[in-house]
N, C-alpha and C positions, 0 to 999 in steps of 0.2 A: 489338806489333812483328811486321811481316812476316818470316817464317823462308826462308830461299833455298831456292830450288827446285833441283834436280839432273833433267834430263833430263824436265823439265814435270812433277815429281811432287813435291810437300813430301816431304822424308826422313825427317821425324817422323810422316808419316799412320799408315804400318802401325804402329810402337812402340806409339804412344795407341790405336788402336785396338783390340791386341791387350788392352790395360790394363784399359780399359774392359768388357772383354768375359768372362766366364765360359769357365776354360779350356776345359771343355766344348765349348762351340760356336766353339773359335777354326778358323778357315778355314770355316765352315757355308757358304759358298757353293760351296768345292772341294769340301767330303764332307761331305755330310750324318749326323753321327752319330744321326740318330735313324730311320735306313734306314726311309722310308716304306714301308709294306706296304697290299698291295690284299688282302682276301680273299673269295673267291667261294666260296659254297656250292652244292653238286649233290646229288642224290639217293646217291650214294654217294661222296663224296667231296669233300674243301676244295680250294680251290686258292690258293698262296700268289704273290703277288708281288712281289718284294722291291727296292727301286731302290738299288745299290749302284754309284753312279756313280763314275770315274775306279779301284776296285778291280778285280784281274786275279783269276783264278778259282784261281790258286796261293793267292792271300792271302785265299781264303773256308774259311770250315768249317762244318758244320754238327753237331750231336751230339745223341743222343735220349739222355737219361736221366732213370730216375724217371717218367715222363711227360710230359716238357718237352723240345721240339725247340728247340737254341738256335743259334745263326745269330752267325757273329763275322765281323767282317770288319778286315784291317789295312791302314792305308797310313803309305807312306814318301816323302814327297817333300822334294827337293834342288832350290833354286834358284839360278841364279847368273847375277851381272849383272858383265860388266867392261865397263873401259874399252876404247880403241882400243890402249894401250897395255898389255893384256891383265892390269892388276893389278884387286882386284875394289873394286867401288862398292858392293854389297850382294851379302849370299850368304845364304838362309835353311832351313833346313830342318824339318820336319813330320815326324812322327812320333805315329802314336795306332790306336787300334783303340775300333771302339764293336760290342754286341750286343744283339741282344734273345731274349725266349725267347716262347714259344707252349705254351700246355697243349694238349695233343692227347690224352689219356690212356693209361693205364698198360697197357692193352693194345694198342699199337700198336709193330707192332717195326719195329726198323730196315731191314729191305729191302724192307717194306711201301713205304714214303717214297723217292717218286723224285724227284730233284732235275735243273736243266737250270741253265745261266749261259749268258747271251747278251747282247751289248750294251748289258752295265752293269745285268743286271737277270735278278734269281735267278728262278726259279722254278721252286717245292715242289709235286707231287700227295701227299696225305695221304689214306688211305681211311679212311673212317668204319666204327670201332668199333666194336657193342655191346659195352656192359661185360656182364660175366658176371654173372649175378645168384648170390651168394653164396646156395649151399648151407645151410641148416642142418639141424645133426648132432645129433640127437636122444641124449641122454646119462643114458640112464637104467642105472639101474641093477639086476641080473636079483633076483630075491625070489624062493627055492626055497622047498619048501613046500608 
């Protein structure tokens, strides 16, 4: 059975859609929760690129601990459709945040790491670390005598 269309669209496409689909990736083509990252290596430094499209640089964060640089991003989006007669025919909203993280190691501090946001698309300088090569401490014990 054909289902009526409303303004050339089935009213039930988005429902089943969203059904079928892992909450995860619902709207995947508004915002991609799996923020593609490019990363370039340099003789002293990474370079990160992060594609956080439709998110504004209020709703990014970035945080070093432990060793792990992690990258959050939120969005909120409100849609609404009315009629002529301005009551609504569909109204939807969105609402989700996805992250990921990066080992960059435990000796790297935070104002090491400079960050930029520019038209939809983060991007990290991370300077490369040596790690310290751990000390060892000879524990002996004195024998008079």
């Amino acid at each position: 059975m054909l289902m009526p269309s409303i303004f050339g669209e089935n009213l039930f496409d988005n429902f089943f859609d969203d059904l079928a689909r892992p909450a995860v990736f619902h709207h995947q083509n508004e915002f991609n929760p799996l923020m593609k990252t490019d990363v370039k290596e340099h003789k002293d430094r990474f370079e990160l690129s992060i594609d956080v499209p439709g998110v504004k640089k209020e709703d990014l964060s970035a945080e070093l601990e432990n060793g792990y640089l992690t990258i959050t991003a939120t969005r909120n989006d409100e849609k609404e459709e009315k009629n002529k007669e301005g009551e609504y025919i569909r109204r939807e909203r969105y609402s989700g945040s996805t992250s990921r993280s990066f080992y960059v190691g435990e000796d790297v501090k935070q104002e090491d790491i400079k960050a930029k946001f520019d038209n939809g698309t983060l991007k990290l300088t991370i300077p490369k670390v040596e790690a310290k090569p751990e000390v060892k401490e000879n524990k002996y014990i004195a024998i008079e005598g």
